[in-house]
C-alpha positions as CSV (number, residue, x, y, z in Angstrom):
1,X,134.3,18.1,9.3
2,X,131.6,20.7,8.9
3,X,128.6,21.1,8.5
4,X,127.2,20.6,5.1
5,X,127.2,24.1,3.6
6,X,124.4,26.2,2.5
7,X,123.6,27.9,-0.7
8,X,121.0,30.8,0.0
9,X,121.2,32.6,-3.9
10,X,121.7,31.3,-6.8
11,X,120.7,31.0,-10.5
12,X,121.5,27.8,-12.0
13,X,121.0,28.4,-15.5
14,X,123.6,31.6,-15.7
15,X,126.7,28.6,-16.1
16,X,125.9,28.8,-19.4
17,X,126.9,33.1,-19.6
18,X,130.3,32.6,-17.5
19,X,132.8,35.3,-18.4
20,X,130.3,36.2,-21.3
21,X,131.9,38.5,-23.1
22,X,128.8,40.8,-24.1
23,X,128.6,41.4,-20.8
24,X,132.1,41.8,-19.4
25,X,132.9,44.9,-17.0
26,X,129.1,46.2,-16.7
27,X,127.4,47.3,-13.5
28,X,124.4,45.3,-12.8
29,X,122.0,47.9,-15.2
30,X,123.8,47.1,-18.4
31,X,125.0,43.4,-17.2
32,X,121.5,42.4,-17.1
33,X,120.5,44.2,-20.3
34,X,123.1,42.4,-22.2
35,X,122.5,39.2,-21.0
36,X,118.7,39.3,-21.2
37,X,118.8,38.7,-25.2
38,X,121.3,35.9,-24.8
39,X,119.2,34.4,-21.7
40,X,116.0,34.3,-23.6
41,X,117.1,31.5,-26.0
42,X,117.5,29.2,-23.3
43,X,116.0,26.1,-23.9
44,X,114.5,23.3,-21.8
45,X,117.8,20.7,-22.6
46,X,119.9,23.7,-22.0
47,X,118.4,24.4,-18.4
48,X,118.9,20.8,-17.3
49,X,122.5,21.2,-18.4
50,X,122.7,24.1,-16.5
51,X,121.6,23.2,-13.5
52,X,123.0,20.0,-13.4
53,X,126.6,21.7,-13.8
54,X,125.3,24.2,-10.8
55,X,124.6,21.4,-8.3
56,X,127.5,19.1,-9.0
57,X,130.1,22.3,-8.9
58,X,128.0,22.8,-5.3
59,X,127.9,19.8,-4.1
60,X,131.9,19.4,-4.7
61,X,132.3,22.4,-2.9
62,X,130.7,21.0,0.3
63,X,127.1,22.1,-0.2
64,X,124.7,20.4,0.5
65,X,121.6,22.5,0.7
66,X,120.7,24.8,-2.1
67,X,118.3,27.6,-3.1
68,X,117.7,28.3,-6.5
69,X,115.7,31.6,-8.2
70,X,115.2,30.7,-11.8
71,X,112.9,33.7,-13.0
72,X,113.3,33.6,-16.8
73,X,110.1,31.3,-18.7
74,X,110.1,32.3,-21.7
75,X,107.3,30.2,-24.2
76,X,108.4,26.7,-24.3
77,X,110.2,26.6,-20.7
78,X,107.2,26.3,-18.6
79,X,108.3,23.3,-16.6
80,X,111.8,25.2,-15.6
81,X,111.5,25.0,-11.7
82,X,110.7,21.0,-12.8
83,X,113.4,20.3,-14.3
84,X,115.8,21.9,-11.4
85,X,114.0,19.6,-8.9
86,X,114.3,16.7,-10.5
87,X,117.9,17.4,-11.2
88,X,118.7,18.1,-7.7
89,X,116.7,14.7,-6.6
90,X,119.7,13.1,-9.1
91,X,122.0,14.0,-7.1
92,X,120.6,13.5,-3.9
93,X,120.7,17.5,-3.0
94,X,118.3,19.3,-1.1
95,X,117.0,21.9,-2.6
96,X,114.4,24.9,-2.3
97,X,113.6,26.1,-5.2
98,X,112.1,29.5,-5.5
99,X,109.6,30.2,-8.4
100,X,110.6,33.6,-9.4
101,X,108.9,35.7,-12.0
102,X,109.3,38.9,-14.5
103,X,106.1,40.6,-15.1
104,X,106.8,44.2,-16.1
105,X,108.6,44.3,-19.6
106,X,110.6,47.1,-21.4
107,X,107.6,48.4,-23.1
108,X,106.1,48.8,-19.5
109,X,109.0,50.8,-17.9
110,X,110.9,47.3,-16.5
111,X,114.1,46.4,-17.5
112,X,113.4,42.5,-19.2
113,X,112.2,42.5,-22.5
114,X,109.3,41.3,-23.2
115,X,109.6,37.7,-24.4
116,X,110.8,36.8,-20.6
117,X,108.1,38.0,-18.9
118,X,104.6,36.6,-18.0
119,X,101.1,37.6,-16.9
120,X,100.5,37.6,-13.3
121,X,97.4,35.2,-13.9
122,X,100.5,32.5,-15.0
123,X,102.7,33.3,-12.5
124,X,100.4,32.7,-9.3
125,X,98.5,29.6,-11.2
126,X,102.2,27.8,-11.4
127,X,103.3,28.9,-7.8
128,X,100.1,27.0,-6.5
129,X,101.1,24.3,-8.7
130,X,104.5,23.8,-7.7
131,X,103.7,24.1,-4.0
132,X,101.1,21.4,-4.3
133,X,103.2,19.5,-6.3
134,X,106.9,19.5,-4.6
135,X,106.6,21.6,-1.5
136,X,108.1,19.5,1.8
137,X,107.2,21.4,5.0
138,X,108.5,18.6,7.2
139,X,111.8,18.1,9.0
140,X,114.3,16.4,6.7
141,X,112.7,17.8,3.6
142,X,114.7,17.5,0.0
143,X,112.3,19.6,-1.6
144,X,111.0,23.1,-0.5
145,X,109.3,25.7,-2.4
146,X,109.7,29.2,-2.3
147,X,107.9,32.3,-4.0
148,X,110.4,34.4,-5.9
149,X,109.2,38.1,-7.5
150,X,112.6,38.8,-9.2
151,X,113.4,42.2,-8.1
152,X,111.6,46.0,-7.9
153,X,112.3,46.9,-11.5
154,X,110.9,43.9,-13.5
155,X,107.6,42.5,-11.4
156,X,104.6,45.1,-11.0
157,X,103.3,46.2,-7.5
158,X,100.3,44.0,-7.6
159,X,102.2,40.4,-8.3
160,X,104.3,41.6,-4.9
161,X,101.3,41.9,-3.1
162,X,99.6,38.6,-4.4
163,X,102.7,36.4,-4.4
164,X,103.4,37.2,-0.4
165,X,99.5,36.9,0.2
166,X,99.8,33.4,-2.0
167,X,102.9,32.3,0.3
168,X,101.7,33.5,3.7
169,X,98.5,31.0,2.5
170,X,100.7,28.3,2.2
171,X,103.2,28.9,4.7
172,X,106.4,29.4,2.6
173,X,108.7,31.6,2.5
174,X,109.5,34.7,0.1
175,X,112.9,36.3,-1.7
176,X,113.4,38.5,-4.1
177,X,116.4,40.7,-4.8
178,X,116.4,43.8,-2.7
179,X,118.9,47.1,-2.2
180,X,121.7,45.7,-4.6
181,X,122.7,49.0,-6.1
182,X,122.4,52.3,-6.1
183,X,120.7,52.3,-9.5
184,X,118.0,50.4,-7.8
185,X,117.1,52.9,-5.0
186,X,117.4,55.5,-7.7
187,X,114.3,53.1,-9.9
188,X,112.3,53.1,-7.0
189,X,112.5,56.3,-6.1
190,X,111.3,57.2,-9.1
191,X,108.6,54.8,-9.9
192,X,107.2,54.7,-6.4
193,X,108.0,57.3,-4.4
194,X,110.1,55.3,-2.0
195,X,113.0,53.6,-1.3
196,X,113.0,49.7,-1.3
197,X,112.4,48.8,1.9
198,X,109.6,50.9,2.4
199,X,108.2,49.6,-0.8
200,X,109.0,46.1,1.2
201,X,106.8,47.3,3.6
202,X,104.6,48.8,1.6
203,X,103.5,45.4,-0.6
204,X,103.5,43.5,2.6
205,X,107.0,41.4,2.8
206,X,108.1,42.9,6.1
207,X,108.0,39.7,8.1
208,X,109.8,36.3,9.4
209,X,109.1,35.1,6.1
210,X,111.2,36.6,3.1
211,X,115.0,36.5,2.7
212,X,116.5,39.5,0.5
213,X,119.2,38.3,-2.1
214,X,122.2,40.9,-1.8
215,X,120.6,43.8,0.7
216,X,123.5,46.4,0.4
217,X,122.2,49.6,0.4
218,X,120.4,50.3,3.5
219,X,120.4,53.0,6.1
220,X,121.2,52.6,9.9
221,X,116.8,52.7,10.1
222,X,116.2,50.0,7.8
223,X,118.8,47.5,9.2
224,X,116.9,48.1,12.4
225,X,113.4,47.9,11.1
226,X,114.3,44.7,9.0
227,X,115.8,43.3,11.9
228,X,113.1,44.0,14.2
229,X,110.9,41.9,11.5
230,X,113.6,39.0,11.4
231,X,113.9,39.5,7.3
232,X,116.8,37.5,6.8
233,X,119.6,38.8,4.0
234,X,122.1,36.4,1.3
235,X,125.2,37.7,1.1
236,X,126.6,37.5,-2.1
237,X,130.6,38.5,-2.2
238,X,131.8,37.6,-4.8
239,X,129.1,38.7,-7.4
240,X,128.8,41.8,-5.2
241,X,133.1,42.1,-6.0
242,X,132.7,41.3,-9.3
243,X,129.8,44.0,-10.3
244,X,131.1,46.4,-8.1
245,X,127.5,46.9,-6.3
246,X,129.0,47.4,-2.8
247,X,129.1,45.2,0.4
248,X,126.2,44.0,2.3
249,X,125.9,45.4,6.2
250,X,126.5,41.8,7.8
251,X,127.7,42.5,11.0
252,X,125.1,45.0,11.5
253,X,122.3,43.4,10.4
254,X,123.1,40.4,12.6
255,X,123.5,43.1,15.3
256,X,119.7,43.9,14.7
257,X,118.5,40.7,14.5
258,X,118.4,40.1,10.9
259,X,119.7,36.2,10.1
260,X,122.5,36.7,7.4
261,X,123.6,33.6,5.1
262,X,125.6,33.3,2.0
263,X,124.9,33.4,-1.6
264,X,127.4,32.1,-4.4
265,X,124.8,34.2,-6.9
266,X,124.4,33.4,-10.5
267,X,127.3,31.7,-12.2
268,X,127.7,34.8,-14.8
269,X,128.2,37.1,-11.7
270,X,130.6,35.0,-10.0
271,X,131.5,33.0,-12.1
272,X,131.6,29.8,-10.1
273,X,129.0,27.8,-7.9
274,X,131.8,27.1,-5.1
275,X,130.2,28.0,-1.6
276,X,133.4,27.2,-0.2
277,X,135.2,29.8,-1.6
278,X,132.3,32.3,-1.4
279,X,133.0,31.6,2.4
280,X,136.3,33.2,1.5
281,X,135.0,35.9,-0.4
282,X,132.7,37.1,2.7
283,X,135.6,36.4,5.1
284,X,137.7,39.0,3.5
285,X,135.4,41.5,2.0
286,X,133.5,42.1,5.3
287,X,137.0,42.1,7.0
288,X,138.0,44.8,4.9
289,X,135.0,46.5,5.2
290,X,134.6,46.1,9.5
291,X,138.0,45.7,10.6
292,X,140.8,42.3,11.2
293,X,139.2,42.5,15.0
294,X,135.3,42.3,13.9
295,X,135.6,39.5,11.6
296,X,136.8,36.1,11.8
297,X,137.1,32.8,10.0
298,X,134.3,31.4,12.5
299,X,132.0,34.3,11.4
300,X,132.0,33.1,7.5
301,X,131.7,29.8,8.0
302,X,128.7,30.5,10.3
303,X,127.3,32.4,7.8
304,X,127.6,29.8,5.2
305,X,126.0,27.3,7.6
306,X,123.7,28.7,10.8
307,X,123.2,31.6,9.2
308,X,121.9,29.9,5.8
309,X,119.7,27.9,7.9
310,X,118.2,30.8,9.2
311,X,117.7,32.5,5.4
312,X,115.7,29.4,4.5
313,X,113.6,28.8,7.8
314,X,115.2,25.8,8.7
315,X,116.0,24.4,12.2
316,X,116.6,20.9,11.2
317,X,120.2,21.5,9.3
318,X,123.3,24.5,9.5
319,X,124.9,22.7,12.3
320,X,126.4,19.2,13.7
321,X,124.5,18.3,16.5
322,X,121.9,15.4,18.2
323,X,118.3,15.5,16.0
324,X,119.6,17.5,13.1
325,X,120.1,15.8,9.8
326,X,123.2,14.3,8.7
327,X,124.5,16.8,6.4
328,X,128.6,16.9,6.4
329,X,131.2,18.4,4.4
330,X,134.3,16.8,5.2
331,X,137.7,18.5,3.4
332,X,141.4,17.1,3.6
333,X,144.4,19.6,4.7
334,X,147.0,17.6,2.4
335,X,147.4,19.9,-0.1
336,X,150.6,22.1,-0.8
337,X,148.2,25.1,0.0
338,X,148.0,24.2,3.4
339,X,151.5,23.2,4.5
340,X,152.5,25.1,7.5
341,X,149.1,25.7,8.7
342,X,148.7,25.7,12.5
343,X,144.9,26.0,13.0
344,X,142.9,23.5,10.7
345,X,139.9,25.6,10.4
346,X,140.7,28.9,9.9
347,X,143.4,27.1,6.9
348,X,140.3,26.4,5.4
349,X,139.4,30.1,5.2
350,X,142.5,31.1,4.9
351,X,144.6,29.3,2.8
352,X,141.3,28.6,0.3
353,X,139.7,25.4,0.5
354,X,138.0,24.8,-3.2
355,X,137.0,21.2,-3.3
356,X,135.6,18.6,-0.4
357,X,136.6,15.4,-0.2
358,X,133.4,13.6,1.1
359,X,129.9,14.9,1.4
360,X,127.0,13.6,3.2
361,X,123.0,14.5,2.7
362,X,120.9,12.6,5.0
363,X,123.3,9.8,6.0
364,X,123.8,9.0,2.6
365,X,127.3,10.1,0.6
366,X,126.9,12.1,-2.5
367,X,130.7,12.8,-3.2
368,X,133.6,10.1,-2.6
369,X,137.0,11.1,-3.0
370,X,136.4,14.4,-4.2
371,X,133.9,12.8,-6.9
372,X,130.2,12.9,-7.4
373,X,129.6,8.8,-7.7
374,X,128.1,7.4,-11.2
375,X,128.1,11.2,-12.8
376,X,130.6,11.2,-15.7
377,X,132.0,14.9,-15.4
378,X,134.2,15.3,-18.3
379,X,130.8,14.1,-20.5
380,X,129.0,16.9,-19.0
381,X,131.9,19.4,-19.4
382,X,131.8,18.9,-22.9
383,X,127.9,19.2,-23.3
384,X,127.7,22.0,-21.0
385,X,130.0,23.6,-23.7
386,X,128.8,22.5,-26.4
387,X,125.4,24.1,-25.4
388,X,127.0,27.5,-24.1
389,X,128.8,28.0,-26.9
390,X,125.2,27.7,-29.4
391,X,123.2,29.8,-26.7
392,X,125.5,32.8,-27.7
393,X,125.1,32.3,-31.5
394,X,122.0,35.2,-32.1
């Protein structure tokens, strides 16, 4: 029994672009640029299958919090962060989603093209929307919201400044990816003079508030100055594996005081939304990367769970204990994968654990037996298909 698990970055609507072959064995750069056309004919009905796929592979997994940063509204898909909340409500998954945004096209030196993108006059106007609309700020909540500038290269200086001035109004929190690759630092450099974090600082998002998605590349000085701010980080290890971006800094950004959680990423990074195995992922990729004596099984799963917690701003889930909510992952060790193992929790680290058997939001199961009760999966396996097959036709 665990914890319920935590989701800290994600973005529900890439199951549609798994193992896409346009953009098969590209860094992050060209990835994005050859999704971007492909992503921009996504369509309202094709979101909701998305996302439902997203949360029902998560919840299966033994998650039962989520983040989500959905950043592409292009004409016509508006109501995007919407239709991801009342998915999530569905299934009886909490969820915070984080309004993201693109404002600085192609023709403006970003790297989205310009149908994706929106003016910063939209952008704010729906962030106050959704927070008056969905945003929980109790103990217990199902439904957070989160403000969610996409990254350095495709929002403009000014929306990072107003969207964390917008938030600190409010009182939520902030993300945005941050120091994934090299390229990055290089894009900054050259368009403001500075690496990211000081642009961080710069724009005002050095605080308590904001979670980074990724936060790789940064020098002994930044882990100590985003530690000294609590700026929590999402790692993301298997997207990170799969790009080839590098390895996030967790041990020494816990060191400084920086909160670190886990991040399954976007399902056409990963390719999968299975935390459980992400826990993996992290397990061994910061083992390789620290040392067998630096890193163990209880580290990951902390991450996944405390540590999430912490990404968010939450004190009311991440652990099993009197007051919190009842959020539990339960997993069975009958499976020819385990045989032989001596110790039952690091097996499920070690020897892979893929699929829990009960999950428990609130007090109240969402997946019996290893199944999601009254959703018919092999129905939305086929229309989840169906619809990823037609988003690739130009």
């Amino acid at each position: 029994v665990l914890p319920g698990l935590i989701n800290t970055h994600h973005h529900f609507y890439q199951t549609l672009t798994r193992a896409c072959p346009p953009a098969l064995d590209k860094a992050l750069f060209a990835w994005l640029v050859a999704l971007y056309p492909v992503w921009a004919r996504m369509t309202p009905d094709y979101l909701r299958l998305a996302a439902r796929v997203a949360l029902a592979e998560l919840l299966l997994s033994g998650t039962t919090t989520t983040s989500d940063h959905h950043y592409v509204f292009k004409p016509g898909l508006d109501n995007a962060i919407d239709i991801e909340i009342e998915e999530a409500r569905a299934l009886g998954m909490r969820l915070v989603a984080t309004r993201g945004s693109m404002s600085l096209g192609e023709d403006e030196g970003g790297l989205p093209p310009r149908l994706v993108v929106q003016s910063e006059d939209v952008i704010l106007a729906d962030c106050e929307r959704l927070i008056g609309r969905y945003h929980d700020p109790n103990p217990g909540a199902m439904t957070q919201v989160a403000l969610a500038p996409c990254s350095p290269f495709s929002v403009s200086e000014s929306l990072m400044r107003e969207t964390g001035i917008t938030a600190a109004r409010h009182g939520v929190r902030l993300h945005t990816h941050l120091c994934e690759t090299q390229d990055e630092e290089a894009w900054c450099r050259q368009h403001f003079g500075c690496r990211p974090v000081d642009y961080l600082e710069r724009v005002g998002w050095l605080n308590e508030r904001v979670w980074l998605a990724h936060g790789i590349w940064f020098d002994d000085g930044e882990i100590g100055r985003l530690g000294g701010a609590g700026v929590a980080v999402s790692h993301c290890p298997t997207s990170n594996m799969i790009l080839a971006s590098g390895c996030c800094p967790a041990l020494k950004l816990e060191a400084a005081g920086a909160p670190v959680g886990l991040g399954v990423d976007g399902s056409a990074s990963n390719d999968s939304s299975n935390l459980i195995e992400a826990v993996r992922h992290a397990f061994l990729l910061q083992r390789l990367m620290h040392g067998a004596d630096k890193v163990s099984h209880h580290d990951a799963l902390r991450w996944a769970t405390r540590g999430s917690a912490g990404c968010l701003g939450r004190t009311d889930i991440g652990a099993i204990a009197p007051g919190l909510q009842a959020d539990l992952a339960l997993f069975k060790l009958d499976e020819l994968r385990y045989s032989g193992a001596g110790d039952p929790l690091a097996a499920l680290v070690l020897c892979g654990a893929h699929r829990a058997d009960r999950v428990m939001v609130g007090g109240r199961w969402v997946v019996e037996n290893g199944a999601i009760p009254g959703l018919d999966l092999q129905a939305l396996i086929h229309a989840h298909s169906n619809a990823a097959a037609r988003l690739l036709q130009p």
